[in-house]
Short mmCIF file of the C-alpha atoms (twelve columns), coordinates in Angstrom:
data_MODEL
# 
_entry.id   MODEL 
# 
loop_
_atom_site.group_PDB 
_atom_site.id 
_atom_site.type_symbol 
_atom_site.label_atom_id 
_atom_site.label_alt_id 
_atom_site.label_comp_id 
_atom_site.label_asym_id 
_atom_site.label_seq_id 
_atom_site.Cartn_x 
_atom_site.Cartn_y 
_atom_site.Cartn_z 
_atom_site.pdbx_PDB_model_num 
ATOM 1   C CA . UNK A 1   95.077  112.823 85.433  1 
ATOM 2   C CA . UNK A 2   93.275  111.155 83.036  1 
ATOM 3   C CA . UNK A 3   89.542  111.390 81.795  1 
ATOM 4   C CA . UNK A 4   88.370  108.546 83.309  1 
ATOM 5   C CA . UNK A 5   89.661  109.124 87.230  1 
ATOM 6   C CA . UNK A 6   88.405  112.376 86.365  1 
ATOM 7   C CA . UNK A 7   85.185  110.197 85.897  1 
ATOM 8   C CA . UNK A 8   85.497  108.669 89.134  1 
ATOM 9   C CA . UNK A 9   86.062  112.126 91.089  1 
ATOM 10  C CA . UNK A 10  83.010  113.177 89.094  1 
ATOM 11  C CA . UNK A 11  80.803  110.293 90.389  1 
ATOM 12  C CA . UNK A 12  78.836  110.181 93.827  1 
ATOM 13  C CA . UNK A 13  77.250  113.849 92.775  1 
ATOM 14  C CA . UNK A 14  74.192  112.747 95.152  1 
ATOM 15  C CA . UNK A 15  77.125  112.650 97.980  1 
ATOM 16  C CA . UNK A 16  76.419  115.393 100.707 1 
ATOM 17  C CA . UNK A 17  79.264  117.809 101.251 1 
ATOM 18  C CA . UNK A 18  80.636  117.572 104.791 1 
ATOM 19  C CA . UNK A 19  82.606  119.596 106.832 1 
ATOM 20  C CA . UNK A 20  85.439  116.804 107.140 1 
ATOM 21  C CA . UNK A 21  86.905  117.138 103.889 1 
ATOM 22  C CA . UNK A 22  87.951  120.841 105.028 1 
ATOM 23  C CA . UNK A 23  88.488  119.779 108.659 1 
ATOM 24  C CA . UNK A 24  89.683  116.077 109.232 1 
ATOM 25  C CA . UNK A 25  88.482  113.091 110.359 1 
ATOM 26  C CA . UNK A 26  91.255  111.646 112.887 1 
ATOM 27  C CA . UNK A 27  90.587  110.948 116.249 1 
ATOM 28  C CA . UNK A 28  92.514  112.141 118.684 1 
ATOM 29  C CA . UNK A 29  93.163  109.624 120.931 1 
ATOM 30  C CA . UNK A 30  94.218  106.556 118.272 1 
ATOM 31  C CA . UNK A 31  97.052  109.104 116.421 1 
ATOM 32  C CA . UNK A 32  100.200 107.353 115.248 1 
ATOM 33  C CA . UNK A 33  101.993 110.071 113.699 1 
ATOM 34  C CA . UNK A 34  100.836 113.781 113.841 1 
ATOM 35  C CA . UNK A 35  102.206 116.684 111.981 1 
ATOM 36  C CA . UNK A 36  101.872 119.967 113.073 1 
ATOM 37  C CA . UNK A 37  102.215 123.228 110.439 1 
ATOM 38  C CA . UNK A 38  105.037 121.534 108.498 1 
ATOM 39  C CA . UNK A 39  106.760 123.488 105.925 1 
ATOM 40  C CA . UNK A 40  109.458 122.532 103.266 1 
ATOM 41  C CA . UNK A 41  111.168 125.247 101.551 1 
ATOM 42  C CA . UNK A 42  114.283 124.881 98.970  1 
ATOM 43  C CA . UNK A 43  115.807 128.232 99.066  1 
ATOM 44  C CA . UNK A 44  112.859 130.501 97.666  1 
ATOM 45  C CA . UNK A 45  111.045 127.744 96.342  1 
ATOM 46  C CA . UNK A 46  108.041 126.464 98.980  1 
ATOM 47  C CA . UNK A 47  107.455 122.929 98.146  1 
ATOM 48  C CA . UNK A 48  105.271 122.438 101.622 1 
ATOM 49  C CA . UNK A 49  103.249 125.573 103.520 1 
ATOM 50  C CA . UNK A 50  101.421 124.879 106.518 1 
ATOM 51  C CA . UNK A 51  100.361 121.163 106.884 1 
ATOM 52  C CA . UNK A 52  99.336  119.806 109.813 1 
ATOM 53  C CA . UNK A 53  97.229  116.021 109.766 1 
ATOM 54  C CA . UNK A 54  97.543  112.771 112.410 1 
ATOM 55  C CA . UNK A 55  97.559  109.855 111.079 1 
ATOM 56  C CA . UNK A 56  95.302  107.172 112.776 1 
ATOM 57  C CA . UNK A 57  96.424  103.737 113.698 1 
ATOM 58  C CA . UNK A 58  95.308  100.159 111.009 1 
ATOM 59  C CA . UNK A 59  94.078  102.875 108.703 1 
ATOM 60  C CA . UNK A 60  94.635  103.920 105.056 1 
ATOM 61  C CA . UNK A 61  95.090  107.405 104.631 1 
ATOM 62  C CA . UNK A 62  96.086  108.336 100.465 1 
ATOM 63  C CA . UNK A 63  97.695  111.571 99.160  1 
ATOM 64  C CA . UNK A 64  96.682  113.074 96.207  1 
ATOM 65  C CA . UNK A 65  96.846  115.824 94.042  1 
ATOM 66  C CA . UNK A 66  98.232  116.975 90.787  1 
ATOM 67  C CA . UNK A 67  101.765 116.990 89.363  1 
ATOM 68  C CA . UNK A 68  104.209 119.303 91.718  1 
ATOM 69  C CA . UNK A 69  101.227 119.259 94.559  1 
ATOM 70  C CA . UNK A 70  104.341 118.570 96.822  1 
ATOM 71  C CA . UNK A 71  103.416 114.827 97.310  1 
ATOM 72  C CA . UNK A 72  106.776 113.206 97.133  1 
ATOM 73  C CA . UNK A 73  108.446 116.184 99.144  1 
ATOM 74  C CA . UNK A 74  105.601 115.357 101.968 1 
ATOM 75  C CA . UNK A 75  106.438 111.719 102.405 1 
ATOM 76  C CA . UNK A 76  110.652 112.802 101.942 1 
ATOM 77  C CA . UNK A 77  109.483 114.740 105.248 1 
ATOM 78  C CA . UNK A 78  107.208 111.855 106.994 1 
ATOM 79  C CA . UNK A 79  110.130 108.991 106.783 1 
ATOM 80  C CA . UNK A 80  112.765 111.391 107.616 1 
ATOM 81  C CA . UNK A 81  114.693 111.962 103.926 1 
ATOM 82  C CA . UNK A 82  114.143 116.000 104.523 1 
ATOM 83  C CA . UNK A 83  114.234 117.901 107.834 1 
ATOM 84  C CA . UNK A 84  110.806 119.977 107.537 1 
ATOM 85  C CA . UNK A 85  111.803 123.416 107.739 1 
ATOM 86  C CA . UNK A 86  109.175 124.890 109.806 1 
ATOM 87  C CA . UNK A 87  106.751 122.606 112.114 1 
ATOM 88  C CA . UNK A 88  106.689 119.705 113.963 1 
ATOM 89  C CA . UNK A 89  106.400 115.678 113.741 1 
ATOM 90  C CA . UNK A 90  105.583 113.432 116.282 1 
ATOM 91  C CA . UNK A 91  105.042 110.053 116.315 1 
ATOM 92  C CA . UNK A 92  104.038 107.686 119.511 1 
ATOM 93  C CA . UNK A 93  104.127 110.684 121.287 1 
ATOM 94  C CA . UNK A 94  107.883 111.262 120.506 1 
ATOM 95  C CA . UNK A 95  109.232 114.378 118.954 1 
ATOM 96  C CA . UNK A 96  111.367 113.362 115.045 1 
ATOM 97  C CA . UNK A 97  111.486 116.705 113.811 1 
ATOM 98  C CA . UNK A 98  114.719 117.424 112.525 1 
ATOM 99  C CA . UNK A 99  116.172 113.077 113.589 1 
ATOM 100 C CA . UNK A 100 118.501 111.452 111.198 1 
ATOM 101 C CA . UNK A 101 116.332 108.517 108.750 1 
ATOM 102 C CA . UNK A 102 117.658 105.635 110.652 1 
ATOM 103 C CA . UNK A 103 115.481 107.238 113.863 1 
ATOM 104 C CA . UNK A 104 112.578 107.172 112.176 1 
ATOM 105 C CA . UNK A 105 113.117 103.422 111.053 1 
ATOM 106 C CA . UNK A 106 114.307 102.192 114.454 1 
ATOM 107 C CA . UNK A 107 110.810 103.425 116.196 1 
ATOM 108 C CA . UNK A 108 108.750 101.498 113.077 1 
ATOM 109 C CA . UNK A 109 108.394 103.724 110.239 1 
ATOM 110 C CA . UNK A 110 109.447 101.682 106.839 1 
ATOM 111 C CA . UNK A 111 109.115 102.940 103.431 1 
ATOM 112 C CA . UNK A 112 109.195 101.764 99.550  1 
ATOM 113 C CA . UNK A 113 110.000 104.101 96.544  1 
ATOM 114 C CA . UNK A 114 107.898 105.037 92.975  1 
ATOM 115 C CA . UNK A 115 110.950 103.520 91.575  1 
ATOM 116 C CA . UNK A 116 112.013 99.677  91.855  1 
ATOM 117 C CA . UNK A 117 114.823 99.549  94.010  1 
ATOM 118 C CA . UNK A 118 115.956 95.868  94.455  1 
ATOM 119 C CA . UNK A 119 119.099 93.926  93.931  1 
ATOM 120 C CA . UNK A 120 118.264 92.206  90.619  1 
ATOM 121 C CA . UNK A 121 120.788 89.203  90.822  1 
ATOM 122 C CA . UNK A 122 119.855 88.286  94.200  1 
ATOM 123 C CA . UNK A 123 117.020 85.857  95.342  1 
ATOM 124 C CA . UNK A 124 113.468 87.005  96.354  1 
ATOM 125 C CA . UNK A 125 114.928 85.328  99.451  1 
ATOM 126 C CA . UNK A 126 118.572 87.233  99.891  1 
ATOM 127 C CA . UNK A 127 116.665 90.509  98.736  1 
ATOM 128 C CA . UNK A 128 114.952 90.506  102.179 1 
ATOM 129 C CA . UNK A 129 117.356 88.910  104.109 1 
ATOM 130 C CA . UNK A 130 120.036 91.771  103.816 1 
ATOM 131 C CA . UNK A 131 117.285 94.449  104.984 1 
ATOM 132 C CA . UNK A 132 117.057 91.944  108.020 1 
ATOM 133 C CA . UNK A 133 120.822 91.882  108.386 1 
ATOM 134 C CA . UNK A 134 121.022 96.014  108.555 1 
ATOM 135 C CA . UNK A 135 118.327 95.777  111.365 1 
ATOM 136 C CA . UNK A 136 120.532 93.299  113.272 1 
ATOM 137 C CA . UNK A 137 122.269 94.790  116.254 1 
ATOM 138 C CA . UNK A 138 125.389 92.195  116.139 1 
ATOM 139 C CA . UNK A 139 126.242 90.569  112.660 1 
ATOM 140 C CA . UNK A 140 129.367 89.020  111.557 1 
ATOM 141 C CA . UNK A 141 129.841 89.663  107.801 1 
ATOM 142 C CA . UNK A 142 132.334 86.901  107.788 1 
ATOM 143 C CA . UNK A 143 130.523 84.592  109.254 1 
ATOM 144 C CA . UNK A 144 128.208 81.873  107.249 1 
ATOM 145 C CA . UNK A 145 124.366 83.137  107.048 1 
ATOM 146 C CA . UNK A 146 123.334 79.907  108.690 1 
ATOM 147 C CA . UNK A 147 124.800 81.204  111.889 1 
ATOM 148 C CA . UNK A 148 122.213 83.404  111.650 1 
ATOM 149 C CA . UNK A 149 118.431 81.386  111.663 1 
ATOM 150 C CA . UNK A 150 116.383 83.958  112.925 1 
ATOM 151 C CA . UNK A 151 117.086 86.315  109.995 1 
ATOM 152 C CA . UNK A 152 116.478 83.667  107.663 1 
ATOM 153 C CA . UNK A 153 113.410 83.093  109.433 1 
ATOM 154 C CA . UNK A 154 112.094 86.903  109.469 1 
ATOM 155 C CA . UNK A 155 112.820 87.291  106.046 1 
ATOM 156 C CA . UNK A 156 110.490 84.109  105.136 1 
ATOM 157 C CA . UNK A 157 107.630 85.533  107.491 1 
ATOM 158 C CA . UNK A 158 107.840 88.736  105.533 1 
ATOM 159 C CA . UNK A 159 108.036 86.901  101.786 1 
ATOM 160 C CA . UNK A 160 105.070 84.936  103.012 1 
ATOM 161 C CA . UNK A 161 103.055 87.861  104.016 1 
ATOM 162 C CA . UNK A 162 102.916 89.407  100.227 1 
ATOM 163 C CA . UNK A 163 102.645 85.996  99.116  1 
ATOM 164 C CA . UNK A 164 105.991 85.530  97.526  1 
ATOM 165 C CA . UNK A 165 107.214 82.562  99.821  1 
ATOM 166 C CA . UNK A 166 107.047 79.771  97.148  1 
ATOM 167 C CA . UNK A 167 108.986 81.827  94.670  1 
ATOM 168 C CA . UNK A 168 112.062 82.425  97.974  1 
ATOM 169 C CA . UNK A 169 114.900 81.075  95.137  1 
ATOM 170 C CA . UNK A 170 114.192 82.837  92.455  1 
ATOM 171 C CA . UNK A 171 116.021 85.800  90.863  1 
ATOM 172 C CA . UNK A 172 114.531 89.223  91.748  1 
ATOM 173 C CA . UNK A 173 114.867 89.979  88.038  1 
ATOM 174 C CA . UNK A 174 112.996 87.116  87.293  1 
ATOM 175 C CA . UNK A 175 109.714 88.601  89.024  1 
ATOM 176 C CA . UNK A 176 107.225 89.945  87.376  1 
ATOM 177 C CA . UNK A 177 106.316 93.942  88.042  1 
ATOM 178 C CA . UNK A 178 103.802 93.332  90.554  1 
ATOM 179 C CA . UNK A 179 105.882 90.637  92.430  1 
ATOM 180 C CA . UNK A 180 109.027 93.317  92.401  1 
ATOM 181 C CA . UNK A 181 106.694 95.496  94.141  1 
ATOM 182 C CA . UNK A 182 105.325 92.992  96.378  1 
ATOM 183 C CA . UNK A 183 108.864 92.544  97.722  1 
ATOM 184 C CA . UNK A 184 109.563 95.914  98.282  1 
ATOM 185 C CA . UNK A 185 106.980 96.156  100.385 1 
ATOM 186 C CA . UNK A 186 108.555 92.775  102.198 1 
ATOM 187 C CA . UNK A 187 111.557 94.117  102.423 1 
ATOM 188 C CA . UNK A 188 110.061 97.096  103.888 1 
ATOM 189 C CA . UNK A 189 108.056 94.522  106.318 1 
ATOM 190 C CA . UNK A 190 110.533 92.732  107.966 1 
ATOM 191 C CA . UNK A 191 112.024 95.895  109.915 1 
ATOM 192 C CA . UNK A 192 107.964 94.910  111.273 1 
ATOM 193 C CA . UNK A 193 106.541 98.804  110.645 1 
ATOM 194 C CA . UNK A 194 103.802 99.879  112.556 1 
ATOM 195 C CA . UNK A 195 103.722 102.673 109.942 1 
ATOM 196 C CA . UNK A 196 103.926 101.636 106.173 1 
ATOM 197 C CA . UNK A 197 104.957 104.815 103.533 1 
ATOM 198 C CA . UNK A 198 103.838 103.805 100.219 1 
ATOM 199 C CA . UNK A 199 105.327 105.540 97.439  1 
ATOM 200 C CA . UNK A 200 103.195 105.177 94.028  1 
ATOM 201 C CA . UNK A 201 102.645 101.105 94.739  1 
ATOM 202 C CA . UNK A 202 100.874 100.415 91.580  1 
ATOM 203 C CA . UNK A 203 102.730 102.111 89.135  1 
ATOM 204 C CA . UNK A 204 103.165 100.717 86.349  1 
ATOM 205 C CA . UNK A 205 100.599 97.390  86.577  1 
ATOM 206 C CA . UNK A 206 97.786  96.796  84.914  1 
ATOM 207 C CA . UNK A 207 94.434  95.952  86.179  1 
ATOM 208 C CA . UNK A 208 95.185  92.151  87.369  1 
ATOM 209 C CA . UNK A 209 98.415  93.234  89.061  1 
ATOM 210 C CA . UNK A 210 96.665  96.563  90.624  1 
ATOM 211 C CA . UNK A 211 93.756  94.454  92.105  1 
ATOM 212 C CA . UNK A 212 96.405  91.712  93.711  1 
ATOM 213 C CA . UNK A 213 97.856  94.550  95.359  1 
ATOM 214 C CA . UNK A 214 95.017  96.029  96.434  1 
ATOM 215 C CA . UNK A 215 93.984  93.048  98.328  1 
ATOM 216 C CA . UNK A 216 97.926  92.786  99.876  1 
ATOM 217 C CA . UNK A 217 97.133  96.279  101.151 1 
ATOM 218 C CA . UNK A 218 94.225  95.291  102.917 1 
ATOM 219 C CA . UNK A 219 95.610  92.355  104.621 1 
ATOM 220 C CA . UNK A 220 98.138  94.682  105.520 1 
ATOM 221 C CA . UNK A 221 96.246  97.146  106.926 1 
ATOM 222 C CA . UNK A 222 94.487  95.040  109.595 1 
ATOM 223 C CA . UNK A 223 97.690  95.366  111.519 1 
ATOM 224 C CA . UNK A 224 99.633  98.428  110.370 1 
ATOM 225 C CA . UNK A 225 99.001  102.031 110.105 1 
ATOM 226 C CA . UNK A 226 99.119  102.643 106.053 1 
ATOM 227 C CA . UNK A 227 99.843  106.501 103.946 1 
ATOM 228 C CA . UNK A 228 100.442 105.860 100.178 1 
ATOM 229 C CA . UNK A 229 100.461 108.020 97.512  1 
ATOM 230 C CA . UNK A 230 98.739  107.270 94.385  1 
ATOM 231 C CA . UNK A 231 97.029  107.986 90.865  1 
ATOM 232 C CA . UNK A 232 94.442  105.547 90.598  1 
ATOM 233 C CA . UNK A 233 91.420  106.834 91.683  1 
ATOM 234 C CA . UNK A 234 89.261  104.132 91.057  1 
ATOM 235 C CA . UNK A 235 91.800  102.274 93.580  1 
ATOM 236 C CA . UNK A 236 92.190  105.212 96.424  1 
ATOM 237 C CA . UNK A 237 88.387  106.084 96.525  1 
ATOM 238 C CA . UNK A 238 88.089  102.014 97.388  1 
ATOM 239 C CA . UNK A 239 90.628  101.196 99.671  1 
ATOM 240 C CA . UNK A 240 91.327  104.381 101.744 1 
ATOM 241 C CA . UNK A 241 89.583  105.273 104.990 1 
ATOM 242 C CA . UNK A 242 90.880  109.037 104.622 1 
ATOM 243 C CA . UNK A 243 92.404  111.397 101.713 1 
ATOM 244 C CA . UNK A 244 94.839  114.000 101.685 1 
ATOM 245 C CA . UNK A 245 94.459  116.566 99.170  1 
ATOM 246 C CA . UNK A 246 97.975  118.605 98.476  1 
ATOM 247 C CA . UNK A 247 97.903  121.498 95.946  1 
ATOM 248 C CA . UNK A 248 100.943 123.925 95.271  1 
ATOM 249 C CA . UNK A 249 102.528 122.721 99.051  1 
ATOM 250 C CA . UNK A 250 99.039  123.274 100.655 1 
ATOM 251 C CA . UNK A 251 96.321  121.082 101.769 1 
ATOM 252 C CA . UNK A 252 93.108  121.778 100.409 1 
ATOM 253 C CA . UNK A 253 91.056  119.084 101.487 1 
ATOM 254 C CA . UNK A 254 90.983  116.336 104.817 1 
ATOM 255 C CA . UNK A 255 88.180  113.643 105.282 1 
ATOM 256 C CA . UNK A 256 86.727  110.656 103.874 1 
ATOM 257 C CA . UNK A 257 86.388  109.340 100.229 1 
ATOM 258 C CA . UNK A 258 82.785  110.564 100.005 1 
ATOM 259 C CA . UNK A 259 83.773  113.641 101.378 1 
ATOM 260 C CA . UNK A 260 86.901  114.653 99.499  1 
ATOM 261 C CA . UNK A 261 85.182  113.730 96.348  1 
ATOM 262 C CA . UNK A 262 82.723  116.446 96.438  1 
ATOM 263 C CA . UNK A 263 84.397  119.012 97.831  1 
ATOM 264 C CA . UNK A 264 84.764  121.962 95.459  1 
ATOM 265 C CA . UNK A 265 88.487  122.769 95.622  1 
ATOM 266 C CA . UNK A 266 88.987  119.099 94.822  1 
ATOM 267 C CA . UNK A 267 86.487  119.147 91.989  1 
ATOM 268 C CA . UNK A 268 88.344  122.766 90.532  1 
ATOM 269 C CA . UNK A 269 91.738  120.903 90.725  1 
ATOM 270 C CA . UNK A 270 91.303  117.724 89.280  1 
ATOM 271 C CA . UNK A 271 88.225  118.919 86.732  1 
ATOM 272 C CA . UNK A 272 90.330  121.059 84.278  1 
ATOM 273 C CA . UNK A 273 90.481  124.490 85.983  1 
ATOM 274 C CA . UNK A 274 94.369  124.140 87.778  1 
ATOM 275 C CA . UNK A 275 96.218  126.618 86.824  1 
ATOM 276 C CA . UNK A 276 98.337  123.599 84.450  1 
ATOM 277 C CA . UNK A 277 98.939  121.018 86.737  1 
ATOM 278 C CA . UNK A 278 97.584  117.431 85.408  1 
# 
């Protein structure tokens, strides 16, 4: 991390400490998704120990914590990538632990990747409409896409929701950085999640780009359930209703921004003393 989010975790020293940041703030009766002691082990190797959190519906919850915390192997668990190997996950009540990917994206859990992952010669436009045409119970692949209006018309409702429906023709290549990663996340859209995994969405922008999609993720969020994981302090400590702290596999630390920012774990981790990880 670098010295200036470790500035930002270092601010609010007036803060009082709460018990939430050890405890968690969710209420019980508006969880989405809930996990329940979930482990992750690769052969000897524990990559997750233990963590149990619910996951509240239209809010932001972010997931921090250094390099090899176990952040990436958490969200590979929550959209169904990896099987956890000990625990449980439920979401709307129903049991996924151990369900095939496609289960968790047919009952509204959609997900986007640290890494661009578009088809660079094809429209803004075609770029979402295949993801529609994989959600589409009956499709003819021989057929002519204007048999198909509706898909055409889901995947414009989703371009126009990140703000990219006036650039529908263009060549994803074309994009800029931001504007690839704005159609990721409408690609991701038009399966219409009620949980959105976010995987590192401002990597690699600078500060105009990283404040565009800061507001898209609050326009979002007034209708979706939102868990991202991030680096940008600055940006988390703003936008999130609730952090996740993850340190070798374990969670150190539940509650809100004020909260996790003072609490001393947090402080030993990201302040210098942790054991190597940046």
């Amino acid at each position: 991390m670098s010295e200036a989010e470790n500035a930002t975790m270092s601010e609010a020293v007036n803060v009082q400490m709460s018990d939430a940041a050890r405890v968690g703030t969710s209420d019980p009766g508006n969880v989405l998704m809930r996990v329940e002691n979930v482990g992750r082990s690769f052969g000897g190797f524990v990559a997750l120990a233990g963590i149990s959190a619910g996951f509240e519906r239209n809010k932001v919850t972010a997931v921090i914590g250094p390099n090899g915390a176990g952040k990436s192997t958490f969200f590979n668990v929550l959209s169904g990538v990896l099987a956890p190997s000990t625990g449980r996950i439920t979401f709307k009540g129903q049991d996924l632990t151990g369900q095939k990917q496609h289960r968790f994206a047919h009952l509204g859990i959609a997900r986007s990747y640290q890494i661009t992952n578009l088809f660079p010669q094809l429209t803004v436009h075609e770029n979402v409409r295949v993801a529609a045409q994989a959600l589409a119970t009956r499709y003819d692949i021989f057929s002519h896409r204007d048999r198909y209006p509706l898909l055409s018309a889901k995947a414009d409702a989703a371009l126009a929701e990140v703000g990219l429906h006036g650039k529908r023709h263009r060549a994803a290549r074309d994009l800029a950085h931001g504007e690839q990663r704005a159609l990721e996340i409408a690609i991701a859209l038009v399966a219409n999640p009620e949980l959105l995994l976010l995987d590192e969405p401002t990597a690699g922008m600078g500060p105009e780009e990283t404040k565009e999609m800061v507001a898209l993720l609050e326009r979002l969020a007034a209708e979706r359930t939102i868990l991202l994981v991030e680096h940008k302090m600055k940006m988390i400590l703003g936008l999130s209703d609730r952090i996740l702290v993850l340190h070798h596999g374990r969670l150190i630390a539940d509650g809100t921004p004020a909260a996790v920012q003072t609490d001393p774990e947090v402080r030993r981790v990201y302040l210098g003393q942790n054991d190597g990880y940046a």
